[in-house]
C-alpha positions in Angstrom: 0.0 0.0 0.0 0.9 3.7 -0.3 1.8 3.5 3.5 1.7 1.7 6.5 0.0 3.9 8.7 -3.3 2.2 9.3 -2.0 -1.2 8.7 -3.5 -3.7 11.1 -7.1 -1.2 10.9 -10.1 -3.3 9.4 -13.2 -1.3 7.8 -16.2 -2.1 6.0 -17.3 0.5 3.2 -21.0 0.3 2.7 -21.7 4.0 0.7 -22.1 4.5 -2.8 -21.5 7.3 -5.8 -17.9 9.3 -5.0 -17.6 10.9 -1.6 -18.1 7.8 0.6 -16.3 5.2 -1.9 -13.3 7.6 -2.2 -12.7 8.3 1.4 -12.6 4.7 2.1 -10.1 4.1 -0.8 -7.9 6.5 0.6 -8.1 4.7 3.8 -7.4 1.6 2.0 -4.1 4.2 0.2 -2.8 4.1 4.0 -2.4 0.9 4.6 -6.1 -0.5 5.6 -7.6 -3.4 4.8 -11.0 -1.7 3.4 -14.1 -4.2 2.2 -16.1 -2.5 0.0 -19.7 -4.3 1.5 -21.7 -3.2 -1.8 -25.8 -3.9 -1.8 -27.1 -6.9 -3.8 -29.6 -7.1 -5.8 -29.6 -3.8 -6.4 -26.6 -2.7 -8.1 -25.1 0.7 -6.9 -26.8 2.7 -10.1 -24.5 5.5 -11.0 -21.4 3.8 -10.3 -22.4 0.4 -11.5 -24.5 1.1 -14.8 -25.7 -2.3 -16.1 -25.7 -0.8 -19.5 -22.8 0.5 -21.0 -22.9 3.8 -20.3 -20.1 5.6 -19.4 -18.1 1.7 -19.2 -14.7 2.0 -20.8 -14.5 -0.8 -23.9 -13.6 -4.2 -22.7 -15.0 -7.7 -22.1 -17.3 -8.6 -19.4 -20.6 -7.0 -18.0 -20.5 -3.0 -18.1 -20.7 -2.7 -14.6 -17.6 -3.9 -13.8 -15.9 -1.3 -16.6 -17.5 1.6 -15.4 -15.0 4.6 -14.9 -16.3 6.2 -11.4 -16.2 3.0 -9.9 -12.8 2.1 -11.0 -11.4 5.3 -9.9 -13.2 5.7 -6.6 -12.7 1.6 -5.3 -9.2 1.0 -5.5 -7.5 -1.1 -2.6 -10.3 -2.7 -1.2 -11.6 -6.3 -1.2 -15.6 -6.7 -2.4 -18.4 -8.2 -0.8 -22.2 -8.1 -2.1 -24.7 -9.1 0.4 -28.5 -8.8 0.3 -28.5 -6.9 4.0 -32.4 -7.3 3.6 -32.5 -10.6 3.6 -31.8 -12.2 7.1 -29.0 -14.7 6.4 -27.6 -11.4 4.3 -28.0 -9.5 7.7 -26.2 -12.1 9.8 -23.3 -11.9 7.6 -23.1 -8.0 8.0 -23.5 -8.6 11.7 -20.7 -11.4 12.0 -17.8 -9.2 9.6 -18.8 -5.8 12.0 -17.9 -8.0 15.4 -14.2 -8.2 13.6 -13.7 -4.5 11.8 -12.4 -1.3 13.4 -14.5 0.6 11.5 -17.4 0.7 9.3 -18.7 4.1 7.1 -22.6 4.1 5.5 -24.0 6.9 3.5 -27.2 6.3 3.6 -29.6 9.0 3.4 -30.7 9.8 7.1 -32.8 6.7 9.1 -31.5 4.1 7.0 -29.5 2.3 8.1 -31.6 2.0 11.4 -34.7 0.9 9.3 -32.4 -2.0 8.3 -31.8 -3.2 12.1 -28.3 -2.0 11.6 -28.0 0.8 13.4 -24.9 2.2 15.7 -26.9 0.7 19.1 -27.0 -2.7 17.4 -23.4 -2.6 16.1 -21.9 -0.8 19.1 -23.2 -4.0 21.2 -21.6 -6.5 19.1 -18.5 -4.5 18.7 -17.8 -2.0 21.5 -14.8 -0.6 20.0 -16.3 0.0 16.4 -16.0 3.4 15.2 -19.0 3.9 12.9 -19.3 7.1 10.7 -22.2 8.1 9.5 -22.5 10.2 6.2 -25.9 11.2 4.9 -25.7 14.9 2.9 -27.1 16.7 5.6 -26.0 14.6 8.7 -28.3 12.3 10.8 -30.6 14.5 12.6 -32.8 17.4 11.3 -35.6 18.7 8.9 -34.4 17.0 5.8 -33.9 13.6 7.8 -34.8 10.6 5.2 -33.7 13.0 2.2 -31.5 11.8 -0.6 -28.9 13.6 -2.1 -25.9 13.6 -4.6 -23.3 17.0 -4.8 -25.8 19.1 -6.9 -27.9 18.9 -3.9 -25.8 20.2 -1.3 -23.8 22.8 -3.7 -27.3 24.3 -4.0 -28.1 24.6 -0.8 -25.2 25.6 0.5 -25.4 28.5 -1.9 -22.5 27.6 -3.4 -24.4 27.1 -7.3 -25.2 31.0 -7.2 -21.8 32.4 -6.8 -20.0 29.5 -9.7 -20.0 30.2 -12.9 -19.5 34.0 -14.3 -21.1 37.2 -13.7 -24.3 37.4 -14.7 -24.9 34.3 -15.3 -27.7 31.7 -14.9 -27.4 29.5 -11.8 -28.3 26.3 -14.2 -24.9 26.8 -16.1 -22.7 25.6 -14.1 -19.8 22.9 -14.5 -21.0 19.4 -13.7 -18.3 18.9 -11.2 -19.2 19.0 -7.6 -16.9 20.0 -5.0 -18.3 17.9 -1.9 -17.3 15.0 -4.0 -14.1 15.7 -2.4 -14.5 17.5 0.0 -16.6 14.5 1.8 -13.6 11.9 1.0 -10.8 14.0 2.7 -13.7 14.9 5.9 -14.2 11.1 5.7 -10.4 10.4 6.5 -10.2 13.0 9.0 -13.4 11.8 10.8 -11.8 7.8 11.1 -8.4 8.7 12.4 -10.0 10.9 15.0 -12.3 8.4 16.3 -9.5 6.0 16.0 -7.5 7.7 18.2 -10.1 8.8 20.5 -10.4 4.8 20.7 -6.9 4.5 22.1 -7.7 7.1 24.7 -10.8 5.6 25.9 -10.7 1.8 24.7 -14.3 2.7 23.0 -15.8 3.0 20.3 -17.9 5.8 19.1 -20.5 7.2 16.8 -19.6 9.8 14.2 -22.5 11.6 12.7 -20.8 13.8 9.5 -22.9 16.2 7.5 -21.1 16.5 4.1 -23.0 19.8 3.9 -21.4 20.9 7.4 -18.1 19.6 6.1 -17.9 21.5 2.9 -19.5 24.8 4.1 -15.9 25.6 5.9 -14.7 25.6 2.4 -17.1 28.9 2.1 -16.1 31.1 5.0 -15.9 34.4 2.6 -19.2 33.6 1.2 -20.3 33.2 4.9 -18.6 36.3 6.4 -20.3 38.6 3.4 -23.7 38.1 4.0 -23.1 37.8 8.0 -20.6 40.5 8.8 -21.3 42.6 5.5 -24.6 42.4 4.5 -23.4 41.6 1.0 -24.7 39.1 -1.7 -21.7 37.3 -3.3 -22.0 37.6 -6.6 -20.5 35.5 -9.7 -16.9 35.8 -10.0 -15.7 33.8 -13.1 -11.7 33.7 -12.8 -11.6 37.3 -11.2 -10.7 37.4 -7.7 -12.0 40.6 -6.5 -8.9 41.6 -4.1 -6.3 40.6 -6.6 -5.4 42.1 -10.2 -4.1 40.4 -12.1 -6.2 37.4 -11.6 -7.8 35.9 -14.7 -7.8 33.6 -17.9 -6.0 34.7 -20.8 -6.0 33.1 -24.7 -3.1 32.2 -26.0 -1.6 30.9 -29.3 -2.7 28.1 -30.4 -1.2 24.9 -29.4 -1.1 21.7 -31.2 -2.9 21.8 -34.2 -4.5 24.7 -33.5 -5.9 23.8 -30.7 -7.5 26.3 -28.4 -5.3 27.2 -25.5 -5.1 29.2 -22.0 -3.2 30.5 -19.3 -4.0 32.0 -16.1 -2.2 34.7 -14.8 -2.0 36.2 -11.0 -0.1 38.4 -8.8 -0.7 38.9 -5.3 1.4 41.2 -4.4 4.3 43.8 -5.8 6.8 41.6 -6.3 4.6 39.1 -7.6 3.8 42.0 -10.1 7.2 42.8 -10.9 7.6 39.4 -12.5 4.7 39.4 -14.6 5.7 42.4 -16.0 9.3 41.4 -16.5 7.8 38.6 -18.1 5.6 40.8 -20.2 8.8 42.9 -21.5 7.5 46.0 -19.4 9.3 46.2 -16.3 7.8 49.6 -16.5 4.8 48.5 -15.3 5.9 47.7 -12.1 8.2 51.1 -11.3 6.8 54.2 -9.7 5.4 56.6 -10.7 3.6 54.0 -12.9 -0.2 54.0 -12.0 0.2 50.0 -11.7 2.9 49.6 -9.6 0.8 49.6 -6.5 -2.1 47.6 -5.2 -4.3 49.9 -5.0 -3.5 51.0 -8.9 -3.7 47.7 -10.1 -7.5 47.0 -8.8 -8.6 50.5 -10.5 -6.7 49.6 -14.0 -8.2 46.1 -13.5 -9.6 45.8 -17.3 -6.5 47.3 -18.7 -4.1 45.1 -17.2 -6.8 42.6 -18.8 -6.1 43.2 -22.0 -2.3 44.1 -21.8 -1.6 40.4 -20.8 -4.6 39.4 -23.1 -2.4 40.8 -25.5 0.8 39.1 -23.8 -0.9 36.0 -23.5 -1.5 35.6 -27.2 2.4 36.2 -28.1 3.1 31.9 -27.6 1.7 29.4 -26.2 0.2 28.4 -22.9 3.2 26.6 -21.8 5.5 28.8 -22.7 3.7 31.9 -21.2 3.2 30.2 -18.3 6.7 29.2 -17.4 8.3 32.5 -18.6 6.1 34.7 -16.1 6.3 31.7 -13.1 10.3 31.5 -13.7 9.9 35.5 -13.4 8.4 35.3 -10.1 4.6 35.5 -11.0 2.0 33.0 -10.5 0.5 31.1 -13.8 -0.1 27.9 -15.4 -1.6 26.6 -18.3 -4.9 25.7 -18.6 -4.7 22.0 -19.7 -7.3 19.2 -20.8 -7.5 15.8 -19.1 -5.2 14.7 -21.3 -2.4 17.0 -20.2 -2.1 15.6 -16.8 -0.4 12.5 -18.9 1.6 14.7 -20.6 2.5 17.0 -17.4 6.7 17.3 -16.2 5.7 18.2 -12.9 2.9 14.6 -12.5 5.5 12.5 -14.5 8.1 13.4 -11.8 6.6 12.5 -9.0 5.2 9.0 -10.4 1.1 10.6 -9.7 -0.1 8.2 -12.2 -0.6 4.4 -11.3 -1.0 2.2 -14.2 -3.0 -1.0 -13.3 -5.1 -4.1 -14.7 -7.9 -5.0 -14.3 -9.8 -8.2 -15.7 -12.3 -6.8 -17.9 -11.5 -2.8 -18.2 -7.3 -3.8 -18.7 -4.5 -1.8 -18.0 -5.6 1.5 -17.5 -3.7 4.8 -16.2 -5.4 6.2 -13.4 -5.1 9.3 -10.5 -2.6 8.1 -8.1 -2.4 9.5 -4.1 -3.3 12.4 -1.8 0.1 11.8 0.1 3.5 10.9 -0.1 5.2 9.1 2.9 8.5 8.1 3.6 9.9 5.6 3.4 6.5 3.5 1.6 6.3 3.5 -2.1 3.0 4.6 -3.4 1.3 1.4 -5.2 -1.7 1.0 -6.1 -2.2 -2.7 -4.9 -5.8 -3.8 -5.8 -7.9 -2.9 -8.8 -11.6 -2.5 -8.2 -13.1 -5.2 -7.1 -15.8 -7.6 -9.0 -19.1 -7.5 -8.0 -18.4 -10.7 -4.7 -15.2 -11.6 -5.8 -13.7 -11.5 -2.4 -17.8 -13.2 -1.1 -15.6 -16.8 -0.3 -12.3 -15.4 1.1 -13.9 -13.2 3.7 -16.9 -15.8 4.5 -14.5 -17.9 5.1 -12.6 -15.7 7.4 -16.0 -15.7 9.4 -16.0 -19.4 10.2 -18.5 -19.6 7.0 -17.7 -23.5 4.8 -17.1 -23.2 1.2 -20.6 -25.4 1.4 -22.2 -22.4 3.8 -21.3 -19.8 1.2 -22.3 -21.4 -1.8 -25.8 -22.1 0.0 -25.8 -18.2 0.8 -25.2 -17.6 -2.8 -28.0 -20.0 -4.1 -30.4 -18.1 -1.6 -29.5 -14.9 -2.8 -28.4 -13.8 0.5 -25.1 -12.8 -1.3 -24.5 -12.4 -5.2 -21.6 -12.5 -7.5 -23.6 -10.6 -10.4 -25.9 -8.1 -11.2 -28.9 -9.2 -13.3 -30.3 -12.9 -14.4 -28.1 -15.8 -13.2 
């Protein structure tokens, strides 16, 4: 594994989509031994599509080439049980009596309704930590209610204030930033129960909101309604306190391809290097109206266009490095294909390649942390719909004839769809 810091810690992963599946891999990144416990008969519908979808080409059933699911459900081991179905139950109950850990995301009540609540599984495992993960948290109003990160983005307020100026909430980029922030809260939330367990010798019950969790990423927003009485309005790439701070064309890259750069300078001698980098060191000597803060938020839409004009003068790249080598802040605005292509990623080995049985080798997003002295690896592929069922069943006390009776019964599967 990446590292070795949470080797010995047992979890069970029972949440779906991105937030919940990705914290729990990156738990499985430090050294965990993570089973993904994924519902059966009902496949997990966005991440497992049982048409093709958004499945990469390959053999086998679509659901096991889809690309979230690959990304989000690395180093884990996979288990599908029916946990409606009593012998299914009894399985769940049995594998949380040997786990340190076990994170749902269930929308708020589940999980209770199922007979699986923290009171059951803290009396059959006293030192569980159990995190709980619904969009708005356990208790409240919108108890029951289901979400996904267009939910909580909107309202959180954060859909009014992406996008730019003047425009309509609805066009916004489909990319939602709980998605992550909910992973790396997810992390946090474990290791401080964990540790709270050493203190105490208990376990304990974590009720995370992903709303609460991400609305510390909006403090400014926050503060200038509260403190200000101001709406927050649309900002595009302008950063209201800092000039330059935007998105600039440049010339065309590989066959003509559209290309950008942004370009920011915080401070005077962040300044000073974009306009060295410009050719107009000018710009940043007094008595030039620019060469102070307070100058360069006035002159804000004719700086614009003096590096709109720079900008065009090569490419991305290049424009980038000559004004970050000067001292200024820029990079290039690349596609998703650029981060294979990128110095900086290639340096530092981001990328993992790995293979899977149906989906192949494939080049995937590597690991939030580097840490001496463990290599980063990426040790297990997403897992098959109950390939791990016999392994861990058998860890259990289960027979090889015990689990091939629970698979007959349905109480745990090993495919989605007709037998």
């Amino acid at each position: 594994m990446t590292s070795q810091l949470l080797a010995g810690i047992r979890a069970i992963d029972m949440t779906e989509v991105w937030a919940g599946p990705m914290g729990t891999s990156l738990l499985g990144d430090l050294g965990a031994d993570v089973i993904r416990l994924e519902s059966f008969p009902r496949p997990p519908a966005i991440s497992r599509p049982l048409r093709e979808g958004n499945a990469v080409p390959g053999d086998g059933p679509p659901y096991e080439r889809a690309g979230s699911h690959h990304m989000a459900n690395r180093n884990k081991r996979n288990i599908a049980v029916n946990i409606r179905n009593e012998e299914g139950a009894e399985v769940v109950r049995r594998l949380v009596a040997t786990v340190d850990v076990l994170v749902e995301g269930y929308s708020a009540g589940t999980i209770e309704g199922l007979g699986l609540g923290w009171e059951q599984l803290h009396a059959i495992n006293p030192r569980l930590v159990m995190v709980s993960m619904p969009g708005w948290g356990v208790e409240g109003p919108y108890r029951g209610y289901a979400t996904l990160g267009s939910g909580l983005d909107a309202t959180l307020g954060h859909m009014v204030v992406r996008g730019y100026p003047d425009g309509p909430p609805d066009q916004v980029p489909v990319m939602y930033h709980t998605d992550a922030t909910g992973a790396v809260g997810l992390v946090t939330a474990v290791v401080a129960g964990l540790l709270r367990r050493e203190e105490t010798g208990e376990g304990c019950f974590i009720d995370m909101s992903q709303a609460e969790a991400f609305a510390w990423h909006l403090p400014a927003l926050q503060a200038e309604w509260t403190m200000n009485g101001r709406v927050p309005g649309r900002l595009g790439n302008v950063d209201p306190h800092v000039v330059p701070h935007g998105c600039y064309l440049a010339a065309g890259g590989e066959a003509g391809a559209v290309a950008w750069v942004t370009i920011a300078a915080e401070n005077d001698a962040q300044w000073a290097g974009v306009a060295r980098a410009a050719g107009h060191a000018e710009w940043a000597e007094a008595p030039h109206p620019w060469a102070t803060v307070t100058g360069r938020l006035r002159a804000r839409a004719d700086i614009d266009a003096a590096l709109a004009a720079y900008a065009a003068s090569g490419t991305a790249e290049e424009i980038a490095t000559n004004v970050a080598e000067a001292g200024g802040i820029a990079a290039p605005v690349i596609y998703h294909i650029g981060l294979m292509t990128s110095p900086q990623i290639a340096h530092r080995e981001w990328l993992q390649t790995v293979t899977h049985r149906y989906a192949g080798t494939q080049t995937l997003g590597g690991f939030l942390w580097r840490i001496e002295p463990d290599a980063p690896s990426w040790d297990l592929a997403c897992g098959l719909v109950g390939e791990h069922n016999v392994e861990i069943l058998q860890g259990l006390g289960y027979s090889a004839e015990q689990v091939a009776a629970l698979l007959e019964r349905g109480a745990i599967g090993d495919r989605y769809g007709a037998r």
